[in-house]
N, C-alpha and C positions, 0 to 999 in steps of 0.2 A: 504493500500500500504506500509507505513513503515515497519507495523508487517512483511510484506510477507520479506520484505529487511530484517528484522532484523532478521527470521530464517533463509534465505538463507546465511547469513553471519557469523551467530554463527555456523550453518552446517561446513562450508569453515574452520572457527576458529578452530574447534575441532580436526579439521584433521592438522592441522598447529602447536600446542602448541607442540607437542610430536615428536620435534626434538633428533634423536642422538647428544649425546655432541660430538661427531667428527666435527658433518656438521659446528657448529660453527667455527673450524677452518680454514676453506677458506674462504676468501671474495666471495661471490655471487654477481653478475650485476643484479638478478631480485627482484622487491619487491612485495613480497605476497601483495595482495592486503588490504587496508588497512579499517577495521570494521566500522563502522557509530553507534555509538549510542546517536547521536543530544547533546550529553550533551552542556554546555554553553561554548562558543569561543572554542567547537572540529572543528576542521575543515574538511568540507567538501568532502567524499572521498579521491583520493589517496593523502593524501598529508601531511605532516610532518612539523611541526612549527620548525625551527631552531633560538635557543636564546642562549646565552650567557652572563659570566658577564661584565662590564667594562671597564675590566682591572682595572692598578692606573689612570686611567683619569676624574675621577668622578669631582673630584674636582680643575682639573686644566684646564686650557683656551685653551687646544689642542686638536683640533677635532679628532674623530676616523675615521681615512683614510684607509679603506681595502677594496678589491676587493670584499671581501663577506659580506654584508652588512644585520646582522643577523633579524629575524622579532621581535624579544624582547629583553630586556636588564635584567638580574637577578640582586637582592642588596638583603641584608643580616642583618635584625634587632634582639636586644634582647627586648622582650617586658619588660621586666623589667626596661630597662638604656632608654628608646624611648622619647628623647626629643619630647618638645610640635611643635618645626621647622625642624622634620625629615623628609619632606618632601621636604624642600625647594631648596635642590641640587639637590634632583631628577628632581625637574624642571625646573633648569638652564639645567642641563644633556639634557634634551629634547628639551630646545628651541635651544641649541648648535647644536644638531643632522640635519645633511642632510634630515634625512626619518623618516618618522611616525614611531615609535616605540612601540610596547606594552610593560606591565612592567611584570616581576616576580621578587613577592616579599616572601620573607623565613622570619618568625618570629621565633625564640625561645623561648624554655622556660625556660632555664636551668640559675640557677644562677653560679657568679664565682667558686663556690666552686662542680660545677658539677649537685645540687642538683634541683628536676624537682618542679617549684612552681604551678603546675598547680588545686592545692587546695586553692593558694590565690586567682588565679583568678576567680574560680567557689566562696568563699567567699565575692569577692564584692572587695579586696584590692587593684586591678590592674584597677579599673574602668577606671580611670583617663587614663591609658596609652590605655586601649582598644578605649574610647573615641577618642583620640587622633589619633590613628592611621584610625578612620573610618571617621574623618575630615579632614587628612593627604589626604588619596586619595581621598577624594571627593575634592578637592584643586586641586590633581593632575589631576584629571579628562581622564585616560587613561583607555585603559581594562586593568584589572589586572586579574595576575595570581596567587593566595596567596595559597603560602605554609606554614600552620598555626601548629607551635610543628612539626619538618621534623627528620625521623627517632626516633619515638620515640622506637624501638625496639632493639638499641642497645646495644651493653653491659655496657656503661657508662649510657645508660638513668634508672633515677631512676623513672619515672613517674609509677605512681596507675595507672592499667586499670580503674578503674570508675574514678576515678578524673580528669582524661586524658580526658575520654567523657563526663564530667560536662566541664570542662574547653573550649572543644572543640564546644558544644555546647552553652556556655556563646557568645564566639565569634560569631559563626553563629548569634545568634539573635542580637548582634551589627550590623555586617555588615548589614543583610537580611531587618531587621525591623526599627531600630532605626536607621541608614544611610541610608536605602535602596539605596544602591549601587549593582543596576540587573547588572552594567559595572563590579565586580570582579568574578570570578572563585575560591572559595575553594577547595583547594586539597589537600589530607591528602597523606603523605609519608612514606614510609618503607626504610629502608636501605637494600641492599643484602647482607649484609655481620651481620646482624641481627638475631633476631630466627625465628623462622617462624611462632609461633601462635600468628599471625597480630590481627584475628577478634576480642578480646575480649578486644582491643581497638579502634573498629570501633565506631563512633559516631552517625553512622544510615545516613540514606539515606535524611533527611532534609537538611544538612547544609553539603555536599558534590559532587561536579559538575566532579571530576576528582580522579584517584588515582595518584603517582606518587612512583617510584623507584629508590633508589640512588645506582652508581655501581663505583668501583673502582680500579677491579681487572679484570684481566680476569677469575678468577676462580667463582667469585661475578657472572659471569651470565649463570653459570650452576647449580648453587646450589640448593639445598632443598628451600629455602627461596624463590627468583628471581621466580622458577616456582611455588610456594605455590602463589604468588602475584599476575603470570599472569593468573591461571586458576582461580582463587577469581575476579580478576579483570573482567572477561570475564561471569563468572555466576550471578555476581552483576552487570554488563550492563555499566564497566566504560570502558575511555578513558584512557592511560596509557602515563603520562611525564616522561622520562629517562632523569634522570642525572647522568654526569659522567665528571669527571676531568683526567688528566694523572695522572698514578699512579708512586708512588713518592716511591716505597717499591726495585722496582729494576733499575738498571740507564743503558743499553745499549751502547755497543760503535758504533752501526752503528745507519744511520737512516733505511733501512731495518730490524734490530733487533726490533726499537723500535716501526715500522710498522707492521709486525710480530705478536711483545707479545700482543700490545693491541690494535691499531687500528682497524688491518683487522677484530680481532673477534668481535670487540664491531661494527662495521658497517654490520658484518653480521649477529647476531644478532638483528640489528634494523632492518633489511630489510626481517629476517625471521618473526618475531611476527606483526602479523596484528592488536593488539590493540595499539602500540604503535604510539602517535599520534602528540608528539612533543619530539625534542632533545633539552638540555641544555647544553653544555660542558662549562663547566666552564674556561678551559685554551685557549679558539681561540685566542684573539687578542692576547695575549704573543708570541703564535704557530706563527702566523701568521708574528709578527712584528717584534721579536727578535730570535725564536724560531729556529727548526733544517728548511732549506728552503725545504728540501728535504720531508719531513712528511709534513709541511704546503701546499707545492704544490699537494700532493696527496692527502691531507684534503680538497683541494677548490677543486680538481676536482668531488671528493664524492658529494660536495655539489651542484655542477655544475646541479646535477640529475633535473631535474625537479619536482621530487616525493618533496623534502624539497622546505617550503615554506620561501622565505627570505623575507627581507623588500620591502614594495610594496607602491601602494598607498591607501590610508584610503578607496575608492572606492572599491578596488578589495580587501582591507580585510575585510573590512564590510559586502558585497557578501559571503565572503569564510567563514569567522566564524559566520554570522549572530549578526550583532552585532547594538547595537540600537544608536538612536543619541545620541550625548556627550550628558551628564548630566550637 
């Protein structure tokens, strides 16, 4: 029975990927229907995981008060600098929070000076901090979303393809084996505004549950790259996480201009690709709380859809991502 769904849907898929770059200019009301390949916390048919970062409120005693109340929270480590108590705001974060929250978490590899260490960590030098971080979240005890090395395809990333997949793989067998932590999701990321020859640092199909996409531009999601990602994404059997923040390269004087340049295309874009299976936007609560009111109300009524899934109760997301008891 699955196989039969999972032809039937890559059929659907194939005919879906090969939009005109026009179509993405208009906002669309309907959403392609959305792929099922069971990976770990994809959520089940039509439905779209909605997460965001923070904001500054990480660390200060003021709850996050918004009408859209996201289903995960993203935060942002260098494995390098990763205190042995990096976890421990994260869990004040969570017992502050009104709603069950999932986490996504971004590791780096880069050090200050830009340079990719991803040959210390395949060397054994980063033990400590990989340790660290696989005690981290089993402390924290959420499902995670772990974006491990994000974008390494950029034009600042200095990482070796094999170093990249030793490194990559070091990490897997932490998490998998020696934490066994079944409650995180590894997901290996690309940038779109990156080069396109992605696969020859794929790490292989063990220690990878998701792909993900980072977009920034509106020009970022018609490019060579962006669809190199999703037809790759779609012949390898993954789920696909978009993130995207507002882009900071051009400043708008209305809020219809700034609706216009990159909202309407980046929401119709997610609602034309059917692997895409959770959004990230990095700038909500700001949008939301200080932000244009004009763009933020159009943003919450986006999310209004019932297609994205917002914060719920542990009951109905346990059901929707198949997800096991705490640890």
């Amino acid at each position: 029975m699955v196989f039969l769904i999972y032809l039937s849907s890559v059929t659907l898929l194939s005919s879906c990927l090969h939009l005109p770059n026009e179509d993405i200019q208009e906002a669309s009301s309907y959403f392609y229907p959305r792929v099922d390949f069971l990976q770990r916390f994809e959520p089940r048919g039509n439905r779209i995981l909605f997460g965001t970062n923070p904001g500054h409120t990480l660390l200060s005693t003021t709850k996050i008060s918004t009408r859209t109340q996201p289903a995960y929270f993203s935060f942002s480590f260098n494995l390098g600098e990763l205190r042995s108590d990096w976890y421990r705001p994260l869990q004040d974060f969570l017992t502050r929070e009104n709603h069950y929250s999932l986490l996504q978490i971004d590791i780096h590899i880069l050090n200050p000076n830009g340079q990719c260490y991803a040959q210390s960590i395949s060397d054994g030098f980063l033990n400590e901090q990989l340790d660290g971080l696989g005690f981290g979240l089993r402390q924290i005890g959420r499902p995670t979303i772990l974006r491990f090395a994000p974008e390494f395809n950029t034009i600042w990333s200095t990482c070796d393809p094999q170093e990249y997949q030793t490194a990559w793989r070091r990490l897997g067998e932490v998490i998998r084996y020696r934490w066994n932590l079944r409650q995180v999701a590894l997901v290996w990321t690309s940038s779109g505004e990156g080069h396109s020859s992605i696969m020859k640092y794929f790490p292989g199909d063990e220690y990878v549950d998701w792909w993900s996409l980072e977009v920034h531009t509106p020009k970022e999601l018609r490019n060579k790259t962006t669809d190199t990602v999703l037809h790759l994404a779609s012949e390898n059997g993954y789920p696909i996480l978009l993130g995207a923040s507002t882009p900071l390269s051009t400043t708008p004087k209305t809020s219809e201009q700034l609706w216009s340049m990159w909202f309407k295309p980046l929401f119709s874009f997610l609602r034309e690709q059917p692997l895409i299976k959770a959004l990230t936007y990095n700038n909500w609560i700001e949008l939301e709380t200080s932000g244009d009111p004009i763009v933020a109300e159009q943003f919450h009524l986006e999310l209004s859809d019932p297609t994205y899934q917002l914060a719920d109760k542990y009951e109905t997301l346990k059901w929707l991502l198949d997800l096991e008891n705490p640890e």
